[in-house]
Phi, psi and omega in degrees: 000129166302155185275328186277172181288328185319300261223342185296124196265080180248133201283122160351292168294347147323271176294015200236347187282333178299354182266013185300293191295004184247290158243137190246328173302295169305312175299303177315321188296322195277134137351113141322089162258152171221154204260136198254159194226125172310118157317119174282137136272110187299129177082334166314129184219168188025245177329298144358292191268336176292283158018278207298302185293319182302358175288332166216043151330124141271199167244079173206182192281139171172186202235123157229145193232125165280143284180076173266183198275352143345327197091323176302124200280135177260341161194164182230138188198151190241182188179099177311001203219106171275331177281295168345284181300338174254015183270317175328306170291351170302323217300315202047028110296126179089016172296182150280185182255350133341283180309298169334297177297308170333281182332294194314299155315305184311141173213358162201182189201138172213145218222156199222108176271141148250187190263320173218174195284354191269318168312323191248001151286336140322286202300310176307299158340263150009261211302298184330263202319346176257336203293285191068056166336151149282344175280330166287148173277148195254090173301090208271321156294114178217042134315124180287162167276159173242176181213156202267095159248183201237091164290141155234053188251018182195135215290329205238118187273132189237187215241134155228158173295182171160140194214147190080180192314140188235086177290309197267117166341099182177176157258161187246172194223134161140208347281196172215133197316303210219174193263325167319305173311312189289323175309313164300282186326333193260323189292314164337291208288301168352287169314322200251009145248348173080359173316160191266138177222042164276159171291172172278331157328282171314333167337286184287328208237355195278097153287321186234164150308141170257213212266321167303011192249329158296306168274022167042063145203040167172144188273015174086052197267323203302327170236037175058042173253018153204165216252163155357306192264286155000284189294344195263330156299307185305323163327301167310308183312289197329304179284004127342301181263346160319319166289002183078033196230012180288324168295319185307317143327291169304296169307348172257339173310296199284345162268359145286000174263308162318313142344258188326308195293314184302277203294018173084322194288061199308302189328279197331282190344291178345287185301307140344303227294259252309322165290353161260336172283343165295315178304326180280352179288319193292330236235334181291327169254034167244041161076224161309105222226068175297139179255005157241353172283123144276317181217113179200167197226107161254121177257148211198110198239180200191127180253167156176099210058038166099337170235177234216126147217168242195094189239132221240127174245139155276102184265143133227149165065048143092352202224123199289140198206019165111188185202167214210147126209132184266149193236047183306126155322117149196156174293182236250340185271008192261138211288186180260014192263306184285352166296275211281341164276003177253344158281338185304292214270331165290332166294316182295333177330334195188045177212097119037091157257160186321127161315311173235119208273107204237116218227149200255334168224165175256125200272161160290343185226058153313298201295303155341297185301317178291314191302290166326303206294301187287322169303339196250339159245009164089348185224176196289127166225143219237124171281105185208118100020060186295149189243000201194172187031218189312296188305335158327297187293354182239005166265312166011281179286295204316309158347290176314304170305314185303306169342283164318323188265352196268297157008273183298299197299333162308314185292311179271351141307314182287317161315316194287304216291324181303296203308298203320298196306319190273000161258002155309298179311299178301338192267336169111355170304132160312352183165124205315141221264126169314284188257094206252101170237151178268162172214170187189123176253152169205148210189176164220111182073355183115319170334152164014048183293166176207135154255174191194145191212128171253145173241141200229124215188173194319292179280035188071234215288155180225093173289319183281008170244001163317142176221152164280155178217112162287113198296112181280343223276136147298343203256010177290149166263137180308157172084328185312123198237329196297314173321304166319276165332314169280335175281337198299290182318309180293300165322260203347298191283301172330304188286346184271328170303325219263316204284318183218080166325110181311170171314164168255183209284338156319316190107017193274141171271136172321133128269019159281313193332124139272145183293149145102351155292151153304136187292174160290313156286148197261150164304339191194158185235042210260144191211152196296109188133179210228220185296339193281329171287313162326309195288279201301330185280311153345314171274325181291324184295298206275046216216304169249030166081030163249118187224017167225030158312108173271119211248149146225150181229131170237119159259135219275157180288207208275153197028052179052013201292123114012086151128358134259041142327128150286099185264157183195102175255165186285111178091038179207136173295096162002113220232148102268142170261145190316164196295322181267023178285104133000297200279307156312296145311323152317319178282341133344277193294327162297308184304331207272333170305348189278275121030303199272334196281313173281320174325298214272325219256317152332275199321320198263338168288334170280000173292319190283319181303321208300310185285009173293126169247174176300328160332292180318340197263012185225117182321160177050021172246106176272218175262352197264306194294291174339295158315305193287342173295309213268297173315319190265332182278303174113319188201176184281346182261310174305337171294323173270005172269334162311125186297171175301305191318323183280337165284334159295345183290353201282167191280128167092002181239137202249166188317286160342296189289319201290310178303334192279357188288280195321311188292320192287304197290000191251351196321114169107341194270017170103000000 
C-alpha cells in the first residue's frame, strides 16, 4: 500500500472505525461496505467514464470519490441518490469552471452504499480528513482542544488538563479554545475546591503536604489532612459548577461564609470569602456570559478577497470557554452556506458537539447534519440559524470576531507576500520562494545532538511541516556541526529524491502536493555557516543530481552582533544588507525561529536522557517488567546489586528474564 493517504484504497470500515471513542454504539451499527469500482476504459476522462459509471449506479445513499489517472482522489461526495447526484456530473453542462475542471480530470470513479444519507455524511467526513480532495473544501487547522477532567479512576478524585483520546475514567468539561484558558481555569477551581492535580503515583508516595496544600490549593487527602468523604463533597461542587449549577455553589459557599462569620469563626470565613472569589475570578474572564445559552457551539464565517474564516465560539454552563478561527481551504467560487456546511461535518468528525449548534448562514443539509450529529452522540442535538434575540447576538459578535480575524490574516499576507518577493530580489530568484527551509543543529559537546529544519511560506511559520533529525552516524566526531549538517542534508534530501520527484522544467504542478500545503520541495535552502558550510551542502545536493537548488548561507557578523550578517550565495561575492532592510529582519526572524526549534528540541532529548534508566538498555525488559523490577527493588541500583535468586522472586519475572537481568549488570564477573 502506498504511503500517501490520497492514493490509499481505504475501507469504508476502516474510516469509520475512528467513530468507536466517540460514539461506539453508532460504529457498531455500521454496515460492512465495501467500495464498488466503474469499468475502466484505457484512455477515456471525463464525461465519458461518469457516463460509463452511471450504468451501474443504484438509487440509494452513499460516498462516491471521482479519480485522476494518477490514482489521486480529486473529490469525495455523498449523496441520497448515488445515481441522481452523479447524473449531474453527466450533463456536462451549467457547471462552474471548477466543477468543470474537476469532471475532466476524473478518469475513474469509485462508489459506497449506506443505509442511510446521515451514514454517509459521516463517512464522507472521514474520507475528507484522510484524503485531502484537491476539490473539497478542507478544514486545514484540525488541533484537539483541550478539557478539564475529574478522574474518578482513583478514590481521591483529581483535577487535570487533557487532550486526546478519553481513555481514563472520570468526567470531561469543554472545550476550551486555547490552553491558556483551561489552565487559568483549572488553577481558579484549585483554589476554590482544593482538588488535588498530582499523579496517583505522587499521590501514594506523598508523607507530608506538599506546597500546594500550602498555598491553600489543595486540601491535602494524601496524607489525611482532610478525610475522605470531605474531600469527595468538594468533588462534588466542582462538578456542579462545572455542570451549569454555579449559582446553587455560590449561595451555599456564601451562606457558610455567613454562617462561619455569625459563629466568629473569622479563618473559616476567610477561607469562603476566597473560594469564593476564585469562582468569581473563572466567570469574570470569560468575556461575553449569555444567561439564556447554557450549552451551545457557536459559528460564524466571513469571505473575503478569495478567503474564508470560520470563527468558532464555545459556551458551556452559562460560560464563555473561548474561541478558535479557522481559515479552511475553498475556492474562491465556492458560496459561503456550502463552505461552512462542508467545514461543520468536518470539524465535528472527532469532537463532541454542543446540544445546540448555533450558525451565521443556512446550510443545505441541517436537518442532515442534525440527524448524523445525534445518531453519533446519542442524545438530540439541534442546529439553527437565529434571527433575533440572545442567540441572534452571540452569532453576531462571533461575525464580527471572524471579521477581524480574516482582516488581520490579509494584512499579514500581504506583508509575508512584500518580504517573500524582496528576498526573491535580494537573492537573485526568478520568483518569490513558496517554501523556505532552514536548517540549524544543535548540541553540547556532541551530546544529545539534533538537526532541525523549519519551514517557512506565503503564509508565515508552516509548524506541521517542521521536522527533527537525530543525529545517528557513529563516525561523526562530537561537536562537528560541518558533519552534522551533512548527514541532516543528506536524509532529507535522499528521501525527497526518492518520495517526490521535482517538478518537471515545464512548470506543471506537483501533484503530490497536498492542497492548502507547503510543496515538498523547497524554493530556497538557507543554513547557519558561512562558505565552508555553504560549500559541503553544495557537494551533498549534487551528490544526489540536485544542482539548480537556490542555497544561502548566513554567517553572523563580527562579534555575533544582529544586523551584520553575512550572506553568501553560490557565484555571487559575500554581501551585506543594510542594518534597517526589511528583508534583513525576515532573515533574522527565520534563522533564529531555525534556532529556537533546534534549542527546544535539544532540551528535551536531553531531558529525556537525563531520566534514563539503565533498564531501557536491556532487550526483552519492557515497561510492565521494568514496573515490576522497579516496584519490587525500589530503584535501578537495587535492581543490579540484586542476586539471580532475588530476581526470580519478583512477580512477572520468570527464570530466562531474570539471568538476562542479571547478566547485563553482572557482564564479566565470572
Amino acid at each position: 500500500m502506498t504511503d500517501d493517504p490520497k492514493k490509499q484504497n481505504l475501507e469504508p470500515d476502516d474510516i469509520l472505525a475512528a467513530d468507536r471513542d466517540t460514539a461506539p454504539e453508532a460504529a457498531e451499527a455500521a454496515p460492512v461496505m465495501d467500495w464498488g469500482k466503474a469499468e475502466e476504459i484505457e484512455g477515456a476522462r471525463g464525461i465519458d467514464v461518469i457516463q460509463r459509471a452511471l450504468k451501474t449506479l443504484p438509487n440509494r445513499p452513499g460516498v462516491y470519490r471521482m479519480i485522476d489517472r494518477d490514482g489521486e482522489i480529486l473529490y469525495v461526495g455523498k449523496a441520497r441518490s448515488l445515481k441522481k447526484r452523479v447524473a449531474n456530473y453527466a450533463r456536462g453542462i451549467g457547471h462552474t469552471n471548477r466543477l468543470a475542471q474537476m469532471i475532466a480530470d476524473t478518469a475513474s470513479m469509485e462508489f459506497v452504499t449506506t443505509e442511510t444519507e446521515s451514514e454517509a455524511l459521516l463517512l464522507e467526513a472521514n474520507l475528507i480528513k484522510r484524503l485531502r480532495p484537491r476539490y473539497n473544501v478542507l478544514l486545514r487547522d484540525d488541533k484537539s482542544f483541550a478539557y478539564i477532567l475529574v478522574a474518578e479512576d482513583h478514590p481521591a478524585a483529581r483535577i487535570a488538563k487533557h487532550r486526546g483520546a478519553r481513555t481514563i475514567k472520570g468526567d470531561y468539561f469543554g472545550p476550551f479554545a486555547s490552553t491558556w484558558a483551561v489552565n487559568r481555569t483549572i488553577t481558579a477551581l484549585q483554589k476554590a475546591f482544593l482538588l488535588r492535580s498530582c499523579s496517583d503515583a505522587v499521590y501514594e508516595s506523598r508523607t507530608r503536604p506538599c506546597l500546594l496544600f500550602q498555598i491553600k490549593r489543595c486540601s491535602g487527602p494524601c496524607t489525611g489532612e482532610i478525610a475522605l468523604d470531605d474531600y469527595n463533597n468538594l468533588v462534588g461542587e466542582a462538578h456542579d459548577f462545572l455542570s451549569g449549577k454555579s449559582q446553587t455553589v455560590q449561595r451555599q459557599l456564601a451562606a457558610r461564609m455567613t454562617d462561619a462569620s455569625e459563629r466568629m469563626d473569622f479563618e473559616t470565613a476567610a477561607r469562603y470569602r476566597d473560594r469564593l472569589s476564585a469562582l468569581s475570578s473563572v466567570q469574570s474572564h470569560q468575556g461575553i456570559n449569555p444567561r439564556s445559552v447554557e450549552e451551545a457551539d457557536v459559528f460564524a464565517l466571513h469571505q473575503e478577497a478569495g478567503q474564508t474564516c470560520v470563527q468558532v465560539f464555545f459556551f458551556r454552563t452559562f460560560q464563555n470557554w473561548g474561541n478558535r478561527a479557522y481559515f479552511p481551504k475553498a475556492d474562491r467560487n465556492v458560496p459561503p452556506e456550502e463552505v461552512l456546511g462542508a467545514f461543520l461535518s468536518q470539524f465535528y468528525e472527532d469532537k463532541p458537539p454542543a446540544r445546540l449548534i448555533l450558525l451565521s448562514h443556512e446550510i443545505e443539509d441541517r436537518a442532515l447534519l442534525e440527524e448524523a450529529l445525534s445518531l453519533r452522540t446519542g442524545r438530540s442535538i439541534e442546529v439553527a440559524v437565529p434571527k433575533r434575540g440572545d442567540k441572534h447576538d452571540l452569532v453576531q459578535h462571533a461575525a464580527q470576531n471572524a471579521r477581524e480575524a480574516l482582516g488581520r490574516k490579509l494584512a499579514d499576507s500581504a506583508s509575508q507576500a512584500r518580504l517573500l518577493d524582496g528576498l526573491g530580489q535580494t537573492l537573485g530568484l526568478e520568483k518569490p520562494p513558496g517554501r523556505i527551509e532552514v536548517y540549524d543543529n544543535s548540541h553540547i559537546q556532541g551530546t544529545a545532538a539534533i538537526g532541525a529544519m523549519i519551514v517557512a511560506g506565503p503564509e508565515g511559520f508552516q509548524k506541521n511541516s517542521y521536522r527533527k533529525f537525530n543525529i545517528r552516524s557513529e563516525e561523526i566526531t562530537p561537536g562537528d556541526d560541518f558533519g552534522m549538517m551533512r548527514e541532516v542534508l543528506q536524509r532529507r534530501f535522499a528521501r525527497l529524491v526518492k518520495e517526490s520527484p521535482r517538478t518537471p522544467p515545464d512548470g506543471t504542478p506537483d501533484r503530490d502536493a497536498a492542497p492548502g500545503d507547503a510543496p515538498p520541495w523547497p524554493d530556497l535552502v538557507i543554513i547557519d555557516g558561512g562558505p565552508g558550510q555553504l560549500s559541503a551542502v553544495q557537494d551533498i545536493l549534487s551528490g544526489l543530481g540536485i544542482t539548480d537548488l537556490p542555497l544561502a548561507a548566513v554567517a553572523k557578523g563580527k562579534d555575533r552582533d544582529a544586523g551584520r550578517e553575512v550572506i553568501h550565495i553560490p557565484g555571487r561575492q559575500p554581501f551585506r544588507l543594510e542594518p534597517r532592510d526589511p528583508v534583513l529582519y525576515f532573515i533574522q526572524r527565520l534563522r533564529d525561529e531555525a534556532h529556537r526549534f533546534a534549542i527546544g528540541t535539544h532540551r528535551a532529548k536531553r531531558s529525556k536522557e537525563f531520566v534514563r534508566s539503565p533498564l531501557d538498555e536491556i532487550a526483552g525488559i519492557g515497561p510492565s517488567r521494568k514496573r515490576a523490577l522497579l516496584h519490587h527493588f525500589g530503584t535501578a541500583k537495587g535492581v543490579a546489586q540484586a542476586g539471580l535468586s532475588d530476581l526470580e522472586k519478583v512477580p512477572g519475572i520468570n527464570r530466562a528474564t531474570a539471568k538476562l537481568v542479571y547478566d547485563f549488570f553482572h557482564e564479566g564477573r565470572g
